[in-house]
C-alpha positions in Angstrom: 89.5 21.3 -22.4 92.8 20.5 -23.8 94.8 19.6 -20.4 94.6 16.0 -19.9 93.2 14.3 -17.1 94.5 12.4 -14.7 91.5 10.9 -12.0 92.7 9.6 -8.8 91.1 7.4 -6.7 92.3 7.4 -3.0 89.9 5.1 -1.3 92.3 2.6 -3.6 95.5 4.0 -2.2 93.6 3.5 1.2 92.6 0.2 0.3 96.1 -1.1 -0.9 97.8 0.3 2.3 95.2 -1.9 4.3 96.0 -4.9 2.6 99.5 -4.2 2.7 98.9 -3.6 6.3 96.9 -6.6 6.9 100.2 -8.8 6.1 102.0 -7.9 9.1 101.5 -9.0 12.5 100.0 -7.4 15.7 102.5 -4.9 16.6 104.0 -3.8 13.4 103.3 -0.4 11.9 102.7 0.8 8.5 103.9 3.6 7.4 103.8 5.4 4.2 106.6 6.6 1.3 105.4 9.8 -0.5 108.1 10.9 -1.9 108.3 12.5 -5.7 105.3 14.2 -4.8 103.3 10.9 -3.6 104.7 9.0 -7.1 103.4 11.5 -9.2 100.0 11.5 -7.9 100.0 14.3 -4.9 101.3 13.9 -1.8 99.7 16.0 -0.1 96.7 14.7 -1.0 97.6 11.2 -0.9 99.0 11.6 2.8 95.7 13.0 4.2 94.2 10.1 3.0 96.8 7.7 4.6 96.7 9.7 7.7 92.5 9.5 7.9 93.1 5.9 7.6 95.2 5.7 10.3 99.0 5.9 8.9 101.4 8.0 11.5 104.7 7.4 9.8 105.5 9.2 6.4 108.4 9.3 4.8 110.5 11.7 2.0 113.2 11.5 -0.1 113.9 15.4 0.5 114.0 18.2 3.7 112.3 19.9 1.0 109.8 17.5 0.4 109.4 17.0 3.7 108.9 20.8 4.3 106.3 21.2 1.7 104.3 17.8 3.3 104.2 19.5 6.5 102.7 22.3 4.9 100.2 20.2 3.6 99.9 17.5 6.3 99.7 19.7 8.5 101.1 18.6 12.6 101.2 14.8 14.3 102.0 12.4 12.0 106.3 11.8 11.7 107.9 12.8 8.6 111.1 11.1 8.1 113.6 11.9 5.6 115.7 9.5 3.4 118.5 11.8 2.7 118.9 12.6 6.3 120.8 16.0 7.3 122.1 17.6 4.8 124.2 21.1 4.7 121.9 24.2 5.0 118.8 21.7 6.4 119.0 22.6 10.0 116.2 25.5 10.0 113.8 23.4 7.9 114.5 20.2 10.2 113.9 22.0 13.1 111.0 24.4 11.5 109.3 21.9 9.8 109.6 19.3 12.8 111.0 16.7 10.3 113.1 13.1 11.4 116.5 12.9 9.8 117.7 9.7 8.8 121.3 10.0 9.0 123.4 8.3 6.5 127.1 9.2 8.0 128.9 10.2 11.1 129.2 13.4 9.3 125.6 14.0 9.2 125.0 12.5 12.4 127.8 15.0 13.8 125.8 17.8 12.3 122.6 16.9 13.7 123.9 16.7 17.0 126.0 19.7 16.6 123.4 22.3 15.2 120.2 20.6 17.1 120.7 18.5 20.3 118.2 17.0 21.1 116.1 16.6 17.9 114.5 13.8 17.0 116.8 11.7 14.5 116.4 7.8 12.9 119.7 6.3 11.3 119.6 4.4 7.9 122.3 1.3 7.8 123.8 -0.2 4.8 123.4 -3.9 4.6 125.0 -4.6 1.3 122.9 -2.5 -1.2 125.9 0.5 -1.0 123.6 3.4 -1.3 122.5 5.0 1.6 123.4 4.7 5.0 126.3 4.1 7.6 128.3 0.8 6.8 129.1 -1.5 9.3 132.6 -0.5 10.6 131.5 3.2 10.9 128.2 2.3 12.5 129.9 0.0 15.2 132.0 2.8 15.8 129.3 5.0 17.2 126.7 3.2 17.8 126.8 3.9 21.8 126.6 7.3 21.0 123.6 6.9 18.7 121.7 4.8 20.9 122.2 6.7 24.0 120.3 9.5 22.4 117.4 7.5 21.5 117.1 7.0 17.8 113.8 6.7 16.3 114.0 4.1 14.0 116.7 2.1 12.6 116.4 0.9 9.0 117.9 -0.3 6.3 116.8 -1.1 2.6 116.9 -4.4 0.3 118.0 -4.2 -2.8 116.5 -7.6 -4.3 112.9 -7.6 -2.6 111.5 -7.8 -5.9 112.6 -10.8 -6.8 112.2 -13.2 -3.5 114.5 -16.4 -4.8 117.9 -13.6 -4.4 120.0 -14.6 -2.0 120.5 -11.3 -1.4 117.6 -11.0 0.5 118.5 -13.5 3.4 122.1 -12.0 3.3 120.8 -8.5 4.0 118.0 -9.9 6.7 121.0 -11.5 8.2 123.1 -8.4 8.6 120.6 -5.9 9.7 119.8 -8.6 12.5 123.5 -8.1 13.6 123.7 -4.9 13.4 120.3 -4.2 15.2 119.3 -7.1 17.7 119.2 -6.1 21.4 119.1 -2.4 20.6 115.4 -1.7 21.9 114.6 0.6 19.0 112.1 0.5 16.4 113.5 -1.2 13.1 112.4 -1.2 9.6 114.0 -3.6 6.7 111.2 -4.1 4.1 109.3 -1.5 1.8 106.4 -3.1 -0.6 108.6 -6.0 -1.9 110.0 -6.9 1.8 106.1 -6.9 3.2 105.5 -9.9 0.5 109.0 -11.7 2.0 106.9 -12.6 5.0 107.3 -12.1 8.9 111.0 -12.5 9.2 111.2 -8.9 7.5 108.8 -6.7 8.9 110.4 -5.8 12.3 108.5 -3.2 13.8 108.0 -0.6 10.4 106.9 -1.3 7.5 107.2 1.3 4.3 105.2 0.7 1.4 105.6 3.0 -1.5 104.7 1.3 -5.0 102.1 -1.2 -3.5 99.7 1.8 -2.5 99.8 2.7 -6.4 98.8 -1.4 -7.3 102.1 -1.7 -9.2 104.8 -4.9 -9.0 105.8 -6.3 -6.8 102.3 -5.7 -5.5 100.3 -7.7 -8.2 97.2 -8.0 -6.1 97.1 -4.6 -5.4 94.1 -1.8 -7.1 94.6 0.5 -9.7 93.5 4.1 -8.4 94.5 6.0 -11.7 93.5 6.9 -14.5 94.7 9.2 -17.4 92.9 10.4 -19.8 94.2 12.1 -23.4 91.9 15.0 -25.1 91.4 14.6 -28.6 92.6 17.3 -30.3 92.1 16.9 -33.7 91.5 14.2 -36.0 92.2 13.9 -40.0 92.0 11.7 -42.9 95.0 10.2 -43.9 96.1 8.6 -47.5 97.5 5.3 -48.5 101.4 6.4 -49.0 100.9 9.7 -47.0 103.4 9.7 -43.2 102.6 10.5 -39.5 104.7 12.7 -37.6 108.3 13.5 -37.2 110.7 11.8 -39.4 107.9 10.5 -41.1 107.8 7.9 -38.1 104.5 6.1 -39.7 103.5 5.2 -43.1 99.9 5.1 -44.2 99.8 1.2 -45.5 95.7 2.2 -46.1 93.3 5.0 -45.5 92.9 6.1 -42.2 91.9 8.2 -39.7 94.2 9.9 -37.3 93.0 11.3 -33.7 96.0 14.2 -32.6 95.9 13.6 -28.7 97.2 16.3 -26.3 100.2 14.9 -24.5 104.0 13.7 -25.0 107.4 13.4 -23.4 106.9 16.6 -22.1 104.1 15.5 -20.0 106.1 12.3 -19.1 105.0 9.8 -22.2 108.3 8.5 -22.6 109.7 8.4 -26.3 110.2 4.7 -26.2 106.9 4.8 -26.1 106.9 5.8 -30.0 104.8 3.3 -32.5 104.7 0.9 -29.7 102.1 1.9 -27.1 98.1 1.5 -27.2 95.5 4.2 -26.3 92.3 3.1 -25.1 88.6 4.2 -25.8 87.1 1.9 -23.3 88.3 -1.3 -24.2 88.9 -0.9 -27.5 92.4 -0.8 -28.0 93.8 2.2 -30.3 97.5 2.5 -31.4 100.0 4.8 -31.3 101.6 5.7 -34.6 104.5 7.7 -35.3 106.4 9.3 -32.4 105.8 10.9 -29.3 106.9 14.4 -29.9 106.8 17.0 -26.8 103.2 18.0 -26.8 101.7 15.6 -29.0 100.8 12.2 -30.2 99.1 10.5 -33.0 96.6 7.5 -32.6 95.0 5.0 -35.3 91.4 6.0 -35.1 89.9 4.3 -38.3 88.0 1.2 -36.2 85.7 3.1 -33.8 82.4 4.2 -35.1 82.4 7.4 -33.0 85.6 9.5 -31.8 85.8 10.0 -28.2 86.5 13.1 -26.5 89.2 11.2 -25.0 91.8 8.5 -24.9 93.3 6.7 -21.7 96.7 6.0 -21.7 96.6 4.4 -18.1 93.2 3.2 -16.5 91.2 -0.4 -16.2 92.6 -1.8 -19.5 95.9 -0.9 -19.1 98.2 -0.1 -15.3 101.4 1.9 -15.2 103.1 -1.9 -15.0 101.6 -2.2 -18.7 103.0 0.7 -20.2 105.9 0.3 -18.8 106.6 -3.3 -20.2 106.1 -1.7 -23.5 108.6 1.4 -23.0 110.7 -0.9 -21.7 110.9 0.2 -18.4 109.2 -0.1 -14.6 105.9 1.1 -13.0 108.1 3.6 -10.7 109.5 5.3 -14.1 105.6 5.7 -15.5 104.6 6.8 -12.1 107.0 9.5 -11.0 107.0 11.0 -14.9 103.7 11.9 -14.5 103.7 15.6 -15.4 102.7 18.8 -14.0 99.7 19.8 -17.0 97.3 17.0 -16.0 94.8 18.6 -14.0 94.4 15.9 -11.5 91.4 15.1 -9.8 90.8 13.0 -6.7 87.8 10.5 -5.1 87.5 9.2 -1.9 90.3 9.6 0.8 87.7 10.6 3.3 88.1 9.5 6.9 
């Protein structure tokens, strides 16, 4: 089998929403993000875990994404949608039975234009200038908004991550101003604002990362792993070169394992002569570069070849590779690409 393998295990996803869960206080729900197809995982799959487990609240970058969830979620649980209501998205809103959180009075005038009486949440900006109405505009029609019954306000922090940033406290501070005395469900704090503490859970929580056991969620368990076929494997000579641009130089003789999978499979090119490869936990290195399909590994220590390599597993998380690339979990994550035949453990109610 040449396609690589990527192994999920969703009773780990299940478990990290649990703990995640577990922070909060009686009276707080935790939802679930999904979007980029689940991180790169599934999320269909992922989302009928969550939803055996007990999550009600999913939410999408996309009305496309949200669309194709449905599809695989099936009806109940609410599917909320980052972007909001966009041109052209009315059928699939409506179709599809998705929550729109508006962004602008522009969207907010099409939603209630082309379907009164929808359901509808509205995303606030609170100092991050992404997404979401800004304070002015808000004020302005925020008797309109709340007369139709919003279901959720929310807002996002941009420094969650790092929990000595002002920023943090400034942000809590507006989205109290903006939101107090409304009577409607609020939400502040995805994985990074659960680990702020109480002040920033309001009634919604939306972990996204955490589920995966990435940063900021350090605690958190590792439900992947990926694993490289072997392709092919040579004997290379003192002087002889690896790869494009002769990217390694033989130092001594060696062995060489050709492993299917490169930046066309999400291995990022940063990744060149830097990363390690695992066979169990014996480390393996990279050498040369990642080319599209392909990359080489320094072989010459194990005493028998494996079928396989992993990339990401026990020895080493998307956090790990990504340190070495240069880069975060998210990136690793969502790069994931569509050859690996994934296959999934657990996630049964």
């Amino acid at each position: 089998m040449a396609s690589p393998t990527l192994e999920i295990d969703l009773d780990a996803v299940i478990a990290n929403w649990r703990a995640l869960d577990r922070m909060t206080g009686p009276g707080v729900e935790t939802g679930a993000v999904v979007k980029a197809d689940g991180y790169g995982i599934g999320a269909g799959p992922m989302a009928r875990a969550l939803a055996g487990a007990g999550a009600r609240r999913f939410f999408v970058a996309l009305a496309e994404e949200g669309a194709s969830l449905r599809g695989l979620l099936g009806p109940g649980p609410e599917i909320m949608v980052f972007s909001g209501h966009m041109a052209g998205d009315a059928e699939m809103i409506a179709g599809r039975d998705l929550t729109p959180m508006l962004n602008s009075v522009e969207q907010l005038t099409r939603h209630f234009e082309s379907l009164p009486g929808h359901g509808f949440g509205v995303q606030l900006d609170t100092g991050m200038n992404r997404l979401g109405m800004e304070a002015p505009e808000w004020e302005a029609v925020a008797g309109i908004v709340l007369e139709a019954g919003p279901a959720l306000l929310m807002s996002h922090l941009a420094c969650a991550d790092d929990p000595a940033d002002p920023m943090n406290a400034a942000q809590l501070a507006e989205f109290i101003r903006l939101t107090e005395d409304t009577g409607v469900p609020r939400s502040l704090s995805a994985t990074g604002g659960i680990l702020l503490g109480p002040d920033y859970h309001f009634e919604l929580t939306r972990p996204g990362i955490g589920l995966h056991g990435c940063a900021p969620y350090a605690a958190g368990l590792r439900p992947l792993r990926l694993s490289l076929p072997v392709v092919q494997v040579r004997d290379v000579a003192a002087g002889e070169h690896v790869g494009y641009g002769n990217g390694f130089i033989v130092t001594h003789p060696c062995r060489i394992a050709t492993v299917a999978a490169g930046y066309a499979d999400g291995l990022l090119r940063a990744l060149s002569g830097r990363a390690t490869l695992w066979a169990g936990e014996t480390p393996c290195p990279l050498v040369g570069r990642v080319s599209m399909d392909l990359i080489t590994v320094d072989v010459t220590h194990l005493p028998h070849l494996p079928e396989a390599l992993d990339i990401l597993g026990p020895a080493q998380s998307p956090d790990d590779l990504a340190a070495v690339a240069g880069t975060i979990g998210y990136e690793v994550l969502t790069a994931l690409g569509p050859r690996y035949a994934r296959q999934y453990s657990g996630g049964e109610p």
